[in-house]
Steps between C-alpha positions, in 0.01 A plus 500: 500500500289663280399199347140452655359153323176561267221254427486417166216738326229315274547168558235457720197516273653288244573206724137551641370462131710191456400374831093534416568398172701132635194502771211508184700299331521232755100577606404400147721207477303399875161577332532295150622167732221542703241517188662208348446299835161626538443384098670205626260428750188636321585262231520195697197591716302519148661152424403357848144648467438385158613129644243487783278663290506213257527212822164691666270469183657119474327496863218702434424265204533203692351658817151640326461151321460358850318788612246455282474128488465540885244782438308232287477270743397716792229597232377140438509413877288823561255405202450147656518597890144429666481747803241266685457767776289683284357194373347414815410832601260542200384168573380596830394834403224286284402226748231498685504536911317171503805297302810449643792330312719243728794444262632597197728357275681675219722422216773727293261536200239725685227165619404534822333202643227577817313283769244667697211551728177647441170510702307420178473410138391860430818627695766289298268577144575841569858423548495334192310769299712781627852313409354471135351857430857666627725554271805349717437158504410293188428111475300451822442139534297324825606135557327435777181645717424289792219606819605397866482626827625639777612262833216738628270420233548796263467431160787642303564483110891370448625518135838545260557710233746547226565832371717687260677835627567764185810639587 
């Protein structure tokens, strides 16, 4: 037996190159499907953004209207607010020691009704000439000065006053 089998000579390479050649073939096939489905997707990701794009300045439109209507009246409740803390801390800053107010009575417009005590005319004068040279209360108005006394005898001064706060 002389006859010793022999493997085929040159075969090899050519069924490699067909091999790699079926394998890019098949790559690039796998490559143009997946950029179609990524155009695919791109495309209705555009389509979706565009749509919410066009429903958010529906809302913005909508939304800023109110916004600013709200921002106007925040505004005009600002512009009209009376902070009467500082009210009657500059009207104590300018009384006198020897006046001392017992009520007050205020109204959303900025007047401030007063009743107090003072140990004389010249004490509730003063009073009255310091609320009309500042410049934070206009309109100062006294309906009523009347002298009495203490249950000790004191004499004390008792008035009202109507005064306009400027804001």
């Amino acid at each position: 037996m002389d006859n010793v089998y022999k493997a085929p000579q040159g075969r090899l390479l050519p069924s490699l190159v067909v091999f790699l050649f079926v394998l890019g073939i098949l790559y690039t096939l796998f490559l143009l499907a997946t950029q179609w489905n990524l155009n695919r997707d791109m495309n209705n990701i555009i389509e979706e953004t565009a749509d919410l794009e066009a429903k958010l300045a529906v809302f913005e439109e909508d939304q800023i209207g109110e916004l600013f209507e709200a921002q106007q009246i925040v505004d005009k409740v600002e512009a009209e607010e009376v902070l009467w803390s500082q009210i009657v801390k500059k009207l104590q800053d300018i009384t006198p020691i020897t006046v001392f107010f017992s009520s007050y009575s205020t109204s959303d417009t900025g007047e401030l009704s007063l009743s107090g005590l003072g140990d004389s005319y010249g004490a509730v004068s003063d009073v009255i000439a310091a609320l009309e040279k500042s410049s934070d209360f206009t309109g100062v108005f006294v309906p009523t000065v009347t002298l009495g006394s203490t249950g000790d005898g004191q004499q004390v001064v008792s008035f009202s006053l109507n005064v306009n706060a400027i804001k």
